[in-house]
N, C-alpha and C positions, 0 to 999 in steps of 0.2 A: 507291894499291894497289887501294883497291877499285874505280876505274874500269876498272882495267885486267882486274880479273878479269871485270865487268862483260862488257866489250869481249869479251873469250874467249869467255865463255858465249855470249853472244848470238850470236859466228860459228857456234858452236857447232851453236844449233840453227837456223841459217839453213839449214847445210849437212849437216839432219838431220831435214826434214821429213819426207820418207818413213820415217826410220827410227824415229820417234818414235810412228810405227805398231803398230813389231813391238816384241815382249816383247825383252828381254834374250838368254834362250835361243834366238828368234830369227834377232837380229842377229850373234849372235857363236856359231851351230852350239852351243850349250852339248849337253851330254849329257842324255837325259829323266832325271826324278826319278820310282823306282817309287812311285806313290801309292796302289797296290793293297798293297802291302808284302809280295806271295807270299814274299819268302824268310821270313819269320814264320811258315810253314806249316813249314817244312824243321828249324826247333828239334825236333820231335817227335820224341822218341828218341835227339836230339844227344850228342856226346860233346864233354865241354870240355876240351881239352887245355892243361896249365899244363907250365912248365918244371921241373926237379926239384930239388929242396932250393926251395924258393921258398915262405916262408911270405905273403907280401904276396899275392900274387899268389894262392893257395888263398885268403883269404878274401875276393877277386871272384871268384873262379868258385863260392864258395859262392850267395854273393848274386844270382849269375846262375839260378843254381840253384834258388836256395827263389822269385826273380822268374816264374820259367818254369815252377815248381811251379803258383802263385798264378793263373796263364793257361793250367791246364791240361797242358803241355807237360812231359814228363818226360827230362831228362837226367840221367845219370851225368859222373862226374870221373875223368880219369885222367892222371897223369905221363907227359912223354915217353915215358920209360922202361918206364911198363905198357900202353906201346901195343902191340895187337899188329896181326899183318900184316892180318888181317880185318877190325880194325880200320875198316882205308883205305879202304873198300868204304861205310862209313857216313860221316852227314855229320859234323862236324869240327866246334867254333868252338874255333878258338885263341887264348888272349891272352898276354898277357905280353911283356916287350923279345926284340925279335929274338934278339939277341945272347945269351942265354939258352939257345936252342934248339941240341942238336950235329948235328942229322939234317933241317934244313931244307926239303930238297930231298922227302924223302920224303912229305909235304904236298900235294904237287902244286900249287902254288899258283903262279900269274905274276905273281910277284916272287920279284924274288934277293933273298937273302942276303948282302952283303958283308960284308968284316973288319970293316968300321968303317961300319956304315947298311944300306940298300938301294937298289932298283934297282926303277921302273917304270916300262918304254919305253925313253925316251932319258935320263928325268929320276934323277937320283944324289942322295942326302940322306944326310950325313955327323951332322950336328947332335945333338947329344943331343936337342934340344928337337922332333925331328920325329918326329909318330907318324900311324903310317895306318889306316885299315880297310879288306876287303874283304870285296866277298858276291859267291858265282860266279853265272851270268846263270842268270836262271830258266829252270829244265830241265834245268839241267848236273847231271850227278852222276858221279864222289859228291860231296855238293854241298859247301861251305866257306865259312865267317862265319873273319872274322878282326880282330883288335884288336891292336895289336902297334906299338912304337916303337923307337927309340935309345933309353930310358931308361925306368923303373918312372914317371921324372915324365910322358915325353911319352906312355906309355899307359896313366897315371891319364884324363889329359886328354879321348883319344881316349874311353876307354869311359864319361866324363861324357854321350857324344850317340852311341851304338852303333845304335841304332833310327834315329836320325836320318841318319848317315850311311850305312847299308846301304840308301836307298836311291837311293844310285850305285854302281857295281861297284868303283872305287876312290875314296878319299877322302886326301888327305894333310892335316896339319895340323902348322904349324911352332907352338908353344907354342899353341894351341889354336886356333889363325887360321888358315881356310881355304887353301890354296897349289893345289893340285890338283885335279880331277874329273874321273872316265873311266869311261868302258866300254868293252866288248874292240873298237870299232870306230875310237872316236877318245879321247886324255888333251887337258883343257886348260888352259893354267898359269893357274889363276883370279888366281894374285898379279901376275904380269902385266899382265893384262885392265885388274885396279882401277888398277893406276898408271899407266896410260893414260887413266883417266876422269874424273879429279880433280883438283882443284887445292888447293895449300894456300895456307891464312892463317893465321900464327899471331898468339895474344894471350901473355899470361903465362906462364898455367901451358894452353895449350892448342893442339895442331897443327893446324887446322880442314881438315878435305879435304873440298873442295866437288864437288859432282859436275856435271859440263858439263853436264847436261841439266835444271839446276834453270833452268827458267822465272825471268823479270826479275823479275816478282812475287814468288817465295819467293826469290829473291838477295835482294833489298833489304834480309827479315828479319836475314841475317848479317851484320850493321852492326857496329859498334866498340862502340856502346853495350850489347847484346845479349852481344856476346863478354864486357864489362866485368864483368856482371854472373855470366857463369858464372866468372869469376874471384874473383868476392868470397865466391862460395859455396862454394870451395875451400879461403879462408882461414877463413872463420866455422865451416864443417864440422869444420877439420882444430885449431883451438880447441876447439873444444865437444867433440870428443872425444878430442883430445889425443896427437895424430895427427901428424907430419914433414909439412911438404908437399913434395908431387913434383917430384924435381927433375930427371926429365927432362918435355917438354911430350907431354903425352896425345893420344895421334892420337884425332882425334872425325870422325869420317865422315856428313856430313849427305847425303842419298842423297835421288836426285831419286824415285825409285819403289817399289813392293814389291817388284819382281823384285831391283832392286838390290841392297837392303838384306836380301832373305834369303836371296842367292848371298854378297853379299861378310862377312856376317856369319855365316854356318854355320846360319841356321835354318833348313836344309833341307827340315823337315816343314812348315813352315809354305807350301811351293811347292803343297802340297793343297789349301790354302785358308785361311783368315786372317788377319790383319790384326798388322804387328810394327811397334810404334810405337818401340820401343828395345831395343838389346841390349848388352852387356860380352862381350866374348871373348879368355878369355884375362886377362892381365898389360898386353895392349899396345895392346888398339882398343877405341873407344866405338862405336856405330853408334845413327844416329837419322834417322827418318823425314822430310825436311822440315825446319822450324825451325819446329813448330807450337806447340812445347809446351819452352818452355827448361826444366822442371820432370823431364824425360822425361831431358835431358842430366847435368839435376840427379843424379837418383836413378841413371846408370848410373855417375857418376862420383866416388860414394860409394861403390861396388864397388870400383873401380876405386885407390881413396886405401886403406880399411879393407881389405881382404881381403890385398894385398901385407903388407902389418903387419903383422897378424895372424894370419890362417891363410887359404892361395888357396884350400884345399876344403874350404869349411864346409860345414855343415847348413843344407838354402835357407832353414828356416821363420827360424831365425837371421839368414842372410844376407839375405834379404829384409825382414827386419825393424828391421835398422838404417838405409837411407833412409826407411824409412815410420817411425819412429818419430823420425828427425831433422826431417821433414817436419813431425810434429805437435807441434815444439817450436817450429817456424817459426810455423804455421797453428793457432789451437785451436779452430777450425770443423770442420777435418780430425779433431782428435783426440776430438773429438766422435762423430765420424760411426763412428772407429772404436771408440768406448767402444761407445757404441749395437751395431754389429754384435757384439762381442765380448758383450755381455749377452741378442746375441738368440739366441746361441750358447752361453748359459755352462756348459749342463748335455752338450756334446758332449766327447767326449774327444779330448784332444789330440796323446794319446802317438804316435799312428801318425802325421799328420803330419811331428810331432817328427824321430821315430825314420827318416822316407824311406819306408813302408809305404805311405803314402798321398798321392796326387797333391796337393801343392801349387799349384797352377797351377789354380784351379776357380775363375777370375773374380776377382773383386779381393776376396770374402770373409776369406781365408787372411794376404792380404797389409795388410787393416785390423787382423784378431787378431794379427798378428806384432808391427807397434808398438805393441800395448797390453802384452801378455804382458813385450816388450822394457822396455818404461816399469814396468812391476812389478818386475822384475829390476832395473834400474838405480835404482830408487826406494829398492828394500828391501835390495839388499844392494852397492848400489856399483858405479862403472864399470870400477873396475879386475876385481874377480869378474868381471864379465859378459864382459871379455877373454879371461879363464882359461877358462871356458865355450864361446867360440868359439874355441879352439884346438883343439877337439876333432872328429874328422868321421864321420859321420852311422855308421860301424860301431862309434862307443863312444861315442856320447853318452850312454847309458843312465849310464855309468861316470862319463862328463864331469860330470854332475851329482854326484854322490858326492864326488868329490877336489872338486868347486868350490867346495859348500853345505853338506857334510856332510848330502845327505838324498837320496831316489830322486825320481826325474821325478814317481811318482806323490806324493809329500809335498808338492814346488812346488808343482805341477797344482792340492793341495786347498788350500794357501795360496794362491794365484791366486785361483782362485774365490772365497774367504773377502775378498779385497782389493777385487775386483769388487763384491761384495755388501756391502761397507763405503762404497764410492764412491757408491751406489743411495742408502745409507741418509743418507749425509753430504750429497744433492743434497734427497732429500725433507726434511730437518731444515732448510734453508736457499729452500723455496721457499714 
């Protein structure tokens, strides 16, 4: 089997020299990605329009709200129903399931509305699990941001990456995995595209999609031996934290490029500039750069076991905290590295992280104090609590702490610190 994928690949890129030139977007007319993000300008004075009776849905558009406060931008909230005609004339962002709204049309928006989905272009999505965004083309007015699915799940999803996906004029996502991308000139079925460019191999517990364009060199890396081992790390994870393992096999997509990997994975922003070594999207795909770092496949496929379990939309400092903290039960070099960070840190406050106030994603800082904080919680009061805890998502964790510990964020916060500063003094007693 593996020669014969070999065999593939390499026709592959015999009969891909030139093409192995152009970018992705290139080769396959993809749609540009706005990297200016003008429609970010058009929030100023926005109106968020939610469905009526709809309490879910009012506290995202609060959030959107006090987000757009926070960057200056002032919008108002209003009910289908307090919309008025003059309204129309201003820009719009809508969220909430289609199917919600009684006056669709009045929107202006190109996409329908059906009884059961929508509609744009040629392409029909019945699914509960499909949800889309739009942003109208810079300059259009009155202008239109939109967040919207077949179900309150498929446009939790969507407005997980709102910033990220506006900027293409449409975005579709079947359970948060990329399917669609357009602008008013051409749609292209990006789910298509990938099953034309990959090959699978499975192991155990895992669907391996190789991408045609991975060079004989990094083919070699996805050996049996390789696969083996992300197999054992599946059962030792799904042990140690007491976890089912999966039983259907994990699509893992090893992607020969960065265009690749941050078309067929949804990190759209990242087509700006950066570097995405791994990603989880969704319930259904792993995505990884290469086969540089089985560690990369490790940690997205600990998302991927624990969050279906326990809760798909946690709190990231949380959810990013349980591979890096299973990591430094592996590695105690690792867990080292993030004691040390977390002490060089110890007098910053946490709660806005916490709480989603403040960017997570600031270098690999956030993601060494998560397994530590995690290792304090599971030290002092048990794995099962720390489960109850990440049931909770990022607009009641304040509370999540309360029913879990019986204390506020701010009480852990100062037992933390108190634990940290016991760990200091229990290393100098012993050196």
């Amino acid at each position: 089997m593996f020669r014969k994928i070999v065999i593939i690949s390499i026709n592959c890129l015999l009969c891909s020299v030139v093409q192995a030139q152009q970018s992705l977007a290139e080769r396959y007319n993809l749609p540009q990605y706005d990297c200016e993000q003008k429609f970010l300008m058009e929030q100023n004075k926005a109106i968020i329009i939610i469905p009526d009776d709809s309490t879910m849905v009012w506290s995202y558009a609060k959030n959107i709200k006090e987000s757009a406060a926070s960057a200056g931008f002032g919008m108002t909230i209003k009910t289908e129903s307090q919309l008025l005609k003059t309204d129309l004339d201003s820009t719009l962002w809508i969220i909430g399931p289609i199917a919600d709204y009684s006056h669709w049309d009045r929107f202006g928006i190109p996409i329908e509305k059906l009884r059961h989905g929508f509609k744009i272009g040629k392409f029909s999505f019945k699914e509960p699990s499909y949800g889309f965004s739009y942003a109208s083309p810079t300059g259009f007015s009155p202008f239109r941001l939109v967040t919207s699915g077949n179900s309150l799940n498929a446009y939790e999803k969507v407005n997980n990456m709102p910033y990220s996906s506006f900027g293409f004029e449409y975005v579709v996502l079947n359970n948060a995995v990329p399917e669609l991308i357009g602008d008013s000139s051409h749609i292209v079925d990006l789910g298509a595209l990938k099953k034309s460019l990959y090959i699978s191999r499975k192991s155990k517990y895992y669907d391996f999609m190789i991408s045609k364009n991975l060079n004989s060199e990094d083919l070699e890396k996805v050996n049996d031996v390789e696969m083996e081992k992300c197999d054992k790390q599946i059962e030792a994870f799904a042990k140690k934290l007491e976890l089912s393992l999966p039983k259907n096999k994990i699509k893992t997509y090893i992607h020969a490029t960065q265009d690749e990997i941050k078309y067929f994975s949804g990190v759209f922003g990242a087509l700006c500039g950066g570097t995405v070594n791994g990603f989880a999207t969704g319930d259904d795909e792993i995505h990884s750069w290469k086969w540089e770092n089985v560690g990369i496949i490790e940690h997205e496929s600990i998302h991927h076991l624990f969050n279906p379990q326990v809760n798909k939309m946690p709190v990231t400092f949380l959810s990013e905290g349980v591979p890096t903290w299973y990591n430094y039960t592996m590695h105690a070099e690792e867990k080292e590295r993030g004691f040390q960070q977390a002490i060089e840190l110890i007098d910053h406050d946490l709660t806005d992280v916490i709480c989603g106030k403040e960017n997570f994603y600031q270098g690999d800082k956030y993601y060494l104090i998560s397994g530590i904080f995690m290792d304090y919680l599971i030290n002092t009061y048990g794995l099962n609590k720390f489960k109850e805890l990440y049931k909770y998502n990022t607009r009641d964790i304040l509370s999540g702490f309360e029913k879990t510990y019986g204390k506020s964020l701010s009480e852990i916060l100062v037992e933390y610190k108190n634990w940290l500063l016991s760990k200091v003094s229990d290393k100098n007693l012993n050196q």
